[in-house]
C-alpha positions in Angstrom: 71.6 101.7 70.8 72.3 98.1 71.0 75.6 96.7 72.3 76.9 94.2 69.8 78.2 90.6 70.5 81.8 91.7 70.1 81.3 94.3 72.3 79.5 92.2 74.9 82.2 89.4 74.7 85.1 91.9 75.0 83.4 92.9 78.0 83.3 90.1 79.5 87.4 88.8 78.6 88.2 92.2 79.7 85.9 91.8 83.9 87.5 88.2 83.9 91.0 89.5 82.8 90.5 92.4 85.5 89.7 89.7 88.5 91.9 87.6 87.6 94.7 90.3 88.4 93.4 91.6 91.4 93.6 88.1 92.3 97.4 88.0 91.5 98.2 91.3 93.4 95.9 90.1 96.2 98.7 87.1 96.6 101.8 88.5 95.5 101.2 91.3 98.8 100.4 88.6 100.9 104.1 87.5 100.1 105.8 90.5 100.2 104.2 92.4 103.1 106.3 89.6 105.5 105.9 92.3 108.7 101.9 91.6 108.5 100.3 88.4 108.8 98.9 86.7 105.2 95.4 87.6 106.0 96.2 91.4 106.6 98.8 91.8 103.6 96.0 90.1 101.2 93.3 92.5 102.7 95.7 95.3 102.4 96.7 94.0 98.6 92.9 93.9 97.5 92.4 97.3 99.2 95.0 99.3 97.0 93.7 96.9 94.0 90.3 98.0 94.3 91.7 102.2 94.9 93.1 101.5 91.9 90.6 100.3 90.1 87.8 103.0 91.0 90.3 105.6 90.2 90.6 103.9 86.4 87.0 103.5 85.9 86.2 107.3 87.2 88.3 108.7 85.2 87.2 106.5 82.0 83.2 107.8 83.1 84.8 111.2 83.2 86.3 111.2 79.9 83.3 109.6 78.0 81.2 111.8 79.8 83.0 115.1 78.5 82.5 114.0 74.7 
């Protein structure tokens, strides 16, 4: 089966839509954890972005795998 265009371009709004958050969580924890310095509350940020992220995506493979 063939992806289609619109399927291939809603791909790609949807990746670039996805980094573009993780890069606005990455900095907003970089000003809220004040305790840590900016490197370590970024690192930290990214770190529960990604989690996130892996636990989305499994459980969207899970789901289309059980059709």
């Amino acid at each position: 089966m063939k992806p289609s265009v619109k399927t291939i371009l809603w791909s790609l709004v949807a990746g670039v839509g996805v980094a573009v958050l993780g890069a606005v969580v990455a900095a907003l924890f970089g000003t809220w954890m004040n305790g840590f310095s900016r490197e370590s509350a970024t690192l930290f940020g990214l770190g529960l972005y990604l989690c996130f992220i892996l636990v989305v995506c499994t459980g969207v493979i899970l789901s289309k795998l059980k059709k």
